[in-house]
C-alpha positions in Angstrom: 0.0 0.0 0.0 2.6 2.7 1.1 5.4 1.0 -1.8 5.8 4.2 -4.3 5.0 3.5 -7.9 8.2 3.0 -10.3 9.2 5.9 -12.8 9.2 3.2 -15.4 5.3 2.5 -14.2 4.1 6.2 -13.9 5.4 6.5 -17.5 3.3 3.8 -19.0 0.3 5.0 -16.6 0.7 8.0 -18.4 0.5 6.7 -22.0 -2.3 4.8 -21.4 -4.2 8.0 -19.5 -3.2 9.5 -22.7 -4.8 7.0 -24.9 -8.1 7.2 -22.4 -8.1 11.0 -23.1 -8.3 10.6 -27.1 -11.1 7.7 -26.5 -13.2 10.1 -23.6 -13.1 12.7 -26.1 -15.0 11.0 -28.7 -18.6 10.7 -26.1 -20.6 13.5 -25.7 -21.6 16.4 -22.8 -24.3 14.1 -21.8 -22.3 11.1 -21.4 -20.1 12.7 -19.3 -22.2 13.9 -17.1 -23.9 10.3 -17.1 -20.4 8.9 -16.2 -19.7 11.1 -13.3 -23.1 10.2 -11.5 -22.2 7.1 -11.5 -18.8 7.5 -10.2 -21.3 10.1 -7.7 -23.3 6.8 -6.8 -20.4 4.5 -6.3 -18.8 6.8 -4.1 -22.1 7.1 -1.9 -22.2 3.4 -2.1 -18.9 3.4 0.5 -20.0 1.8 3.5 -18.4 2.2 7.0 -14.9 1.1 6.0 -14.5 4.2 4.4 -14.9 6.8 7.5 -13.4 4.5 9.9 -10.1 4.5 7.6 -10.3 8.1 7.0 -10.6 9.2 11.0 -7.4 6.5 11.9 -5.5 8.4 8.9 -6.0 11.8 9.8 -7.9 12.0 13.1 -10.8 14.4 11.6 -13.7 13.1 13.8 -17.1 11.0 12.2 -19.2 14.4 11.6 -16.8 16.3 9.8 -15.7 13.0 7.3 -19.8 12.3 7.2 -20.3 15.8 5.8 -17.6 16.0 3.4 -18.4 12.4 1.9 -21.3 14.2 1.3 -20.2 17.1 -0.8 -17.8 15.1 -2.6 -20.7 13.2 -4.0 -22.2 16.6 -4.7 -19.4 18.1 -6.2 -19.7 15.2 -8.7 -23.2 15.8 -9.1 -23.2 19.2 -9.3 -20.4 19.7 -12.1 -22.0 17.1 -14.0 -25.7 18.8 -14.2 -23.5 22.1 -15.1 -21.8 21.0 -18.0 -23.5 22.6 -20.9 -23.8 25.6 -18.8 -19.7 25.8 -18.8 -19.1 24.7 -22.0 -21.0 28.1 -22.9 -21.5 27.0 -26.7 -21.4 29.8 -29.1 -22.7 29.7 -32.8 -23.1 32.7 -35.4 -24.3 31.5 -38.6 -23.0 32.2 -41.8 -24.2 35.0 -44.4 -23.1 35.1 -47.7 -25.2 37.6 -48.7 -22.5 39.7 -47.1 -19.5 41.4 -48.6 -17.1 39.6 -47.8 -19.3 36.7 -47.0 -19.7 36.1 -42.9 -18.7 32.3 -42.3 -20.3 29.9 -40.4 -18.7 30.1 -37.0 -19.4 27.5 -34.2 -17.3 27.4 -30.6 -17.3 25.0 -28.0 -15.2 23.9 -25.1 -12.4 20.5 -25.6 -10.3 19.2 -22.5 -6.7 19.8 -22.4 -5.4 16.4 -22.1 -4.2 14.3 -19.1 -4.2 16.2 -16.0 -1.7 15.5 -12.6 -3.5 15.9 -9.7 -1.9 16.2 -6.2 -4.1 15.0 -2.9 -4.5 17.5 -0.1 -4.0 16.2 3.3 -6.7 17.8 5.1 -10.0 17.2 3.6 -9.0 13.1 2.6 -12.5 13.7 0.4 -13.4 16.8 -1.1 -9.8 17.7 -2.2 -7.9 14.5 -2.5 -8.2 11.5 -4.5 -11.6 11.7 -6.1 -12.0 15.8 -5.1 -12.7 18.9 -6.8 -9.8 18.8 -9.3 -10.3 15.2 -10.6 -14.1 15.6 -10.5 -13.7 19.1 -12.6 -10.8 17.9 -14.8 -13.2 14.7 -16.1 -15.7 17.1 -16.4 -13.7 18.7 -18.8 -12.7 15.7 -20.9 -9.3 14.7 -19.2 -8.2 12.0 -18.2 -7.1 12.4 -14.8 -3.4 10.5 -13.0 -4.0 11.4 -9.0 -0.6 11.6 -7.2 -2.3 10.3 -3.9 -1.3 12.1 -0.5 1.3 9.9 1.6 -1.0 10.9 5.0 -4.1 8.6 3.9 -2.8 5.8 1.6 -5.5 3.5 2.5 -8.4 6.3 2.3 -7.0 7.3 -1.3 -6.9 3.5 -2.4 -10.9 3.7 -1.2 -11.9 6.4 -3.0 -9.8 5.3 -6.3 -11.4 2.1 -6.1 -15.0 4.1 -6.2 -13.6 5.7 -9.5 -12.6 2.7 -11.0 -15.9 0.7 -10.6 -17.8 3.5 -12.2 -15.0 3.5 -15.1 -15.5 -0.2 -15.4 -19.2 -0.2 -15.4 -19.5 2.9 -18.3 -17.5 0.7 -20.4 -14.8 3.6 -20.9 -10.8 3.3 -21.2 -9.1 1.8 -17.7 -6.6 4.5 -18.0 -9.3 7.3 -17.7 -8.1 7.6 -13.9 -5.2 6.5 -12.6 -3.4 6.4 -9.2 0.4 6.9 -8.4 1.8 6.6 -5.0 5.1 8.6 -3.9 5.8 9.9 -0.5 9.1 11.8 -2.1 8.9 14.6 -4.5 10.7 12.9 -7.4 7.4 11.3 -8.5 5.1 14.6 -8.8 8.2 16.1 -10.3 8.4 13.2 -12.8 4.7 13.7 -13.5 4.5 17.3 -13.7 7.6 16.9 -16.7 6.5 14.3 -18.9 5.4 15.7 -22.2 1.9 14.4 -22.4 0.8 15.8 -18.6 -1.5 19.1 -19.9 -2.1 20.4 -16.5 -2.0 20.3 -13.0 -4.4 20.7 -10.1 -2.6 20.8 -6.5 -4.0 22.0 -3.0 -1.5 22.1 -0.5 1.7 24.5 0.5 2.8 27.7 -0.8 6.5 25.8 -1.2 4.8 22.9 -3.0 2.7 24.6 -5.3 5.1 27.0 -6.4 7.9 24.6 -7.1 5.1 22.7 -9.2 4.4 25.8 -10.8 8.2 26.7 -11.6 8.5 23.3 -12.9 5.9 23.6 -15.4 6.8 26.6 -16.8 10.1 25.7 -17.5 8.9 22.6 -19.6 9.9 23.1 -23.6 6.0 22.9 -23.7 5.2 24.7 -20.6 1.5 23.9 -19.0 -0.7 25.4 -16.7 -0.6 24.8 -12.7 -3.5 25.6 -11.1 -2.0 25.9 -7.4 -4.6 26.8 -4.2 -1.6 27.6 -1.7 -3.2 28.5 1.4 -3.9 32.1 3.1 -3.7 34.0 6.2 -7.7 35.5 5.6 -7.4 38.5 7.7 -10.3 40.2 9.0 -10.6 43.8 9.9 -12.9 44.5 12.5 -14.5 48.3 12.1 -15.4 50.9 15.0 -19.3 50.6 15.2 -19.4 47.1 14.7 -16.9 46.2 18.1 -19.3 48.7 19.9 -22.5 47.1 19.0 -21.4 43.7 19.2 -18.0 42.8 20.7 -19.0 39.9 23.0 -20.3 38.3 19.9 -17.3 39.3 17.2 -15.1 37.4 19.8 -17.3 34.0 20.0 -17.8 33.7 15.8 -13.5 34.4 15.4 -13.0 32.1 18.1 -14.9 29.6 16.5 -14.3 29.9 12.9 -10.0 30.1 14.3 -10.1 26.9 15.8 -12.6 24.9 13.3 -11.0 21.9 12.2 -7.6 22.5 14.6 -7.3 25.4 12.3 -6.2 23.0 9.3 -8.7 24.6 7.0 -7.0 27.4 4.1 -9.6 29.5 4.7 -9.0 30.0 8.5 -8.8 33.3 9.4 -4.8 33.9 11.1 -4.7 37.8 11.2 -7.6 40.1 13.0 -7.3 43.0 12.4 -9.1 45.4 15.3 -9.4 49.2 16.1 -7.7 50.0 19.6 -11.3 51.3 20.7 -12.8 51.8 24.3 -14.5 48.7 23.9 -11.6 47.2 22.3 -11.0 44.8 26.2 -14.5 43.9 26.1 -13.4 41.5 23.1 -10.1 41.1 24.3 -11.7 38.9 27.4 -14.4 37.6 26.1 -11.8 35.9 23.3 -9.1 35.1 26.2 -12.0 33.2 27.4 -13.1 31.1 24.7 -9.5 30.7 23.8 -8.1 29.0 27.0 -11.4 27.1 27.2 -11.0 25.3 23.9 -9.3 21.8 23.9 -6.5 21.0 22.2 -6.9 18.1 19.5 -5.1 16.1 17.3 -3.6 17.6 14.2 -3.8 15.8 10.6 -0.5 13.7 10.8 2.5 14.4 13.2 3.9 16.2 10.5 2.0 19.1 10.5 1.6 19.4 14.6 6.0 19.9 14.8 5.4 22.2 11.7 2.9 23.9 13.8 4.8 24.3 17.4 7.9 25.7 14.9 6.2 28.0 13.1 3.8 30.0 16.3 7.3 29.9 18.3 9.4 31.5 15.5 6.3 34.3 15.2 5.6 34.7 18.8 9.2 35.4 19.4 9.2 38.4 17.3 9.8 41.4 18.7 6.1 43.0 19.8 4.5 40.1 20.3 2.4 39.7 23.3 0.5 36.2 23.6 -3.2 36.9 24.6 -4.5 34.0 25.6 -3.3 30.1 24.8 -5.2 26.4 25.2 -3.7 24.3 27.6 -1.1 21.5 25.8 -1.8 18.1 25.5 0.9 16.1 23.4 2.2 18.9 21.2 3.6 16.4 18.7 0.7 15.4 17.8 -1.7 17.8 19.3 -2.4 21.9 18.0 -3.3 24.1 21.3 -5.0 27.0 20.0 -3.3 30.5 20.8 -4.0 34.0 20.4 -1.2 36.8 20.3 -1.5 40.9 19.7 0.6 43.3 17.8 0.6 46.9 17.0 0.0 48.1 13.7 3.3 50.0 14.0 5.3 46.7 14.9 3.6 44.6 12.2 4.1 47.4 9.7 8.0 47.1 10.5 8.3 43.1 10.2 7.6 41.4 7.2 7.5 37.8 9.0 4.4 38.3 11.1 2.1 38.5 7.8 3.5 34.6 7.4 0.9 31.9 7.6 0.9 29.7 11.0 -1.4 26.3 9.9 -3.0 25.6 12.7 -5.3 27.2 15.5 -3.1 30.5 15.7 -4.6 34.1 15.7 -3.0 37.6 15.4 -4.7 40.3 16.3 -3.1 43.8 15.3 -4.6 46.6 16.7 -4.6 50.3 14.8 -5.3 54.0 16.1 -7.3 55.1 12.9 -8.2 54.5 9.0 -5.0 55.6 7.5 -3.3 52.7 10.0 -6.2 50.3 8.6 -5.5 50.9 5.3 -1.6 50.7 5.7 -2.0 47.2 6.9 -4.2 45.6 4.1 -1.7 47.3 1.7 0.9 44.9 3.4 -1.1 41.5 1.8 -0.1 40.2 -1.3 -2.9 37.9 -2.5 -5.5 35.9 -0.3 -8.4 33.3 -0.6 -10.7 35.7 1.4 -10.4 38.8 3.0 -13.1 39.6 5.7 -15.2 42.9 7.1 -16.7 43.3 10.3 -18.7 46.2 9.9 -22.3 48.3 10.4 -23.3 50.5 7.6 -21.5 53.8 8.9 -18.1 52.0 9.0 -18.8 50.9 5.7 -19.4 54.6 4.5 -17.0 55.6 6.0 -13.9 53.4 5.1 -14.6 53.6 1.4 -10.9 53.5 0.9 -10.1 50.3 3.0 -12.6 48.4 0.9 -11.2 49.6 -1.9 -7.7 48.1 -1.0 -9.3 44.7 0.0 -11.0 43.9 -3.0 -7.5 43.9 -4.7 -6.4 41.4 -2.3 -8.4 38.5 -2.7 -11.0 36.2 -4.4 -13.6 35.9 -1.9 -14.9 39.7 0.1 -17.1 38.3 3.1 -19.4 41.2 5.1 -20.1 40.3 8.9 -19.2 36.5 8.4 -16.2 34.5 8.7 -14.5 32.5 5.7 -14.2 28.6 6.9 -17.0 26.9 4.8 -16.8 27.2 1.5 -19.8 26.7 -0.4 -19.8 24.5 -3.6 -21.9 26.9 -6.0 -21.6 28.7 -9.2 -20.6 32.3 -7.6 -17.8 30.7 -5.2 -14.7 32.1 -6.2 -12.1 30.1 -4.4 -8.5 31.4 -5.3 -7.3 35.0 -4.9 -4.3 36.6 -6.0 -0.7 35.1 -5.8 0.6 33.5 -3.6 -3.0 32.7 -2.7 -3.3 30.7 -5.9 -1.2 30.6 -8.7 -3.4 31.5 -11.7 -6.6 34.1 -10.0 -9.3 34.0 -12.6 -10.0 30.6 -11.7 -11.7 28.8 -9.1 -11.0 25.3 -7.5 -14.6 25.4 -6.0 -17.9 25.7 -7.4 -18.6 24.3 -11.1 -16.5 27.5 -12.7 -13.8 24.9 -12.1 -14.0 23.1 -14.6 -12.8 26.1 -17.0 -9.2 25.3 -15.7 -9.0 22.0 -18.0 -10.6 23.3 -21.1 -9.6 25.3 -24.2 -12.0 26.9 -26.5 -12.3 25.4 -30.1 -14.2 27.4 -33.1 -15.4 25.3 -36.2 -15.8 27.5 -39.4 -17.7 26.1 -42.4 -17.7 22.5 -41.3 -21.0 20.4 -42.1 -23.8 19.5 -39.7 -22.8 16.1 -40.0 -19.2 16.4 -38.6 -19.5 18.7 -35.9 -19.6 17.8 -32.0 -23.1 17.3 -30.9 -23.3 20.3 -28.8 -23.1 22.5 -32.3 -24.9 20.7 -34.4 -28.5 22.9 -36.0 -30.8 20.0 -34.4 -29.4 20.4 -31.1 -29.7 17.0 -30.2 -28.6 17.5 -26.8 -31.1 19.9 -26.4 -28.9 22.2 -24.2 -28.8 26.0 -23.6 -26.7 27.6 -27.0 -25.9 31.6 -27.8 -27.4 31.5 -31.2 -26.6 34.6 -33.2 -26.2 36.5 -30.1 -29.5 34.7 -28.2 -29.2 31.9 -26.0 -31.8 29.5 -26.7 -32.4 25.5 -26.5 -34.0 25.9 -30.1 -32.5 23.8 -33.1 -31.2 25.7 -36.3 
């Protein structure tokens, strides 16, 4: 199970992933989608053994592995019934009556090719093995080679398995998906070079994903890497809103902080708060919450020592005051949650304190006025989400902040906090670099599929040899831009 696959076997995996790609792209928008309810149904089919694996690999409890079975199965669902609204077919008819003569013009949507995908380690489900990416990149048309995570072998084999039987039972190519196993970077690095890998879907770290990313583009065919690196979220709490509601403010950060031991990319690390009378009344509720919460077991040992090193290297910066901390149980394998304070000043001066602690960690930087506000979101380079806590006059009144936020990330929450992610056609999830690697895409919602296709135009071709989706009877009877009009109408 934990043997890593041969070079010599990841090449031929690939070949045949590439002879799956040139059969799947000869069925239909409506197969497709066929084909990935049934991999939906096989995956729902996953009995007991599946959960119970899961929570001894990575320690997430019943509920949380419960749920996100569930929206894997929906994420499958859910692209599949969105296909023809992706593909966004396009068709202006010819007129020759015109001088010059207007051809016949006809555009749809093909898949790239074979696509590497890397496993996440924390959500074994919804981003891993058969996740987002794959689900999105078969969507597509890909084929699809998962380089499984090394932190749930046994959960990945699971969950390929699923894949596999719904493969088997639509009659398609074996090599459609594929599995490799590799606990050392050489294999992803083999994968992400050979010539007839198209693209690449990874979740992980910044240092991962960007050493994908350079790797790709220094290919003699370079290919796109489409990277979801992780974020600190910060969240800048306004005047009116701590004084109508600080009590509150403090239970929903602490909450969304420590949700999942803080192993979510969308946890929010930074808080950003105005040194305000009412300022302590948060302050003590959140010390309160804070050394109240248990500490729990982190995905994998890995990732607790990462944890402990990284909030020791930040809370020994200069300025750093530690608010409130959990009390330690094992911290090699356990994340306390902790809660430190800064002054806008002192973060303005050091660079390292914007740096991303994974885990239950919190920063709170406190600022005198606006202009210190402002200075502060300047400091981000590119995040998942950026959040305001704010009443209507703050909002009036710090016009400019906004402004600056908006520029920072893919998702703008208002008087929420950003762990949950919902799977839906307006989630953006990705933000500027080095929050993803490639911003006007999403690795959430059905939108992401558009990172595995390529548009294609037909001109003057007959009825008779054109995909399905373009032909004048519409025999898929899906949604088309006809002539500028979208319609379901045949030609």
């Amino acid at each position: 199970m934990n043997e890593n696959t041969p070079i010599s076997e990841i090449d031929q995996l690939v070949q045949q992933a590439h002879e799956a790609f040139l059969a799947f792209k000869r069925i239909n928008s409506k197969q497709r989608a066929a084909f990935m309810h049934l991999v939906a149904d096989e995956i729902e089919a996953l009995g007991p053994e599946l959960i119970d694996t899961a929570k001894l690999e990575t320690n997430l409890p019943d509920a949380r592995l419960a749920g996100e079975k569930a929206r894997t199965v929906f994420q499958w669902r859910s692209y599949a019934d969105a296909l023809e609204k992706v593909l966004d077919i396009r068709i202006d008819t010819a007129d020759t009556q015109r001088t010059p003569p207007k051809p016949d013009l006809r555009k749809t949507a093909v898949g790239l090719g074979v696509v590497a995908v890397f496993g996440a380690s924390n959500f074994p489900f919804a981003f891993s093995t058969a996740g987002g990416d794959t689900a999105s990149a078969i969507a597509a048309g890909c084929s699809v080679i998962v380089k499984t995570h090394p932190g749930h072998p046994k959960t990945s084999a699971l969950m390929a398995g699923a894949i596999k039987a719904a493969v088997q039972r639509a009659g398609l190519h074996t090599g459609l998906f594929t599995e490799v196993r590799s606990d050392n970077v050489e294999g992803g690095q083999y994968l992400v070079a050979h010539p007839l890998i198209k693209a690449v879907g990874f979740t992980g770290s910044f240092a991962g994903g960007k050493a994908l990313y350079d790797l790709a583009a220094k290919r003699p065919e370079p290919i796109p890497v489409f990277a979801e690196m992780g974020s600190v979220n910060p969240v800048f709490l306004l005047p009116r809103k701590l004084e109508k509601a600080a009590a509150d403010v403090a239970k929903q950060y602490a909450a969304s902080l420590t949700l999942g031991v803080g192993q979510f990319c969308t946890n929010p690390g930074i808080f950003v708060a105005p040194n305000h009378k009412d300022l302590p009344q948060f302050i003590d509720a959140l010390k309160t919450l804070i050394a109240d919460t248990s500490a729990a077991p982190m995905l994998h040992q890995g990732i607790a020592s990462a944890y402990c090193k990284n909030k020791a290297a930040l809370l020994a910066q200069a300025g750093v005051t530690v608010l409130a901390e959990a009390p330690e149980t094992s911290p090699e394998t356990h994340g306390n949650a902790t809660v430190a304070t800064v002054t806008a000043n002192q973060f303005l001066a050091n660079e390292q304190l914007g740096h991303e602690v994974f885990g239950p960690f919190g920063l709170i930087i406190t600022y005198e006025n606006a202009q210190e506000a402002e200075a502060i979101a300047k400091t981000f380079h590119g995040e998942l989400t950026t959040t305001v806590l704010a009443e209507p006059e703050d909002i009036h009144a710090h016009q400019s902040l906004i402004e600056v936020l908006t520029g920072k990330c893919g998702r703008l929450l208002l008087n929420g906090f950003p762990t949950g992610v919902e799977v839906c056609y307006a989630m953006q999830h990705g933000g500027p670099y080095p929050a993803s690697t490639d911003s006007r895409f999403t690795s959430v919602g059905p939108d992401a599929i558009k990172r595995f296709l390529r548009p294609l135009s037909y001109q003057n071709w007959p009825d008779e040899w054109l995909p399905d989706e373009l032909k004048n009877a519409n025999p898929l009877g899906i949604w088309r831009t006809v002539n500028g009009e979208l319609t379901k109408s045949s030609l």
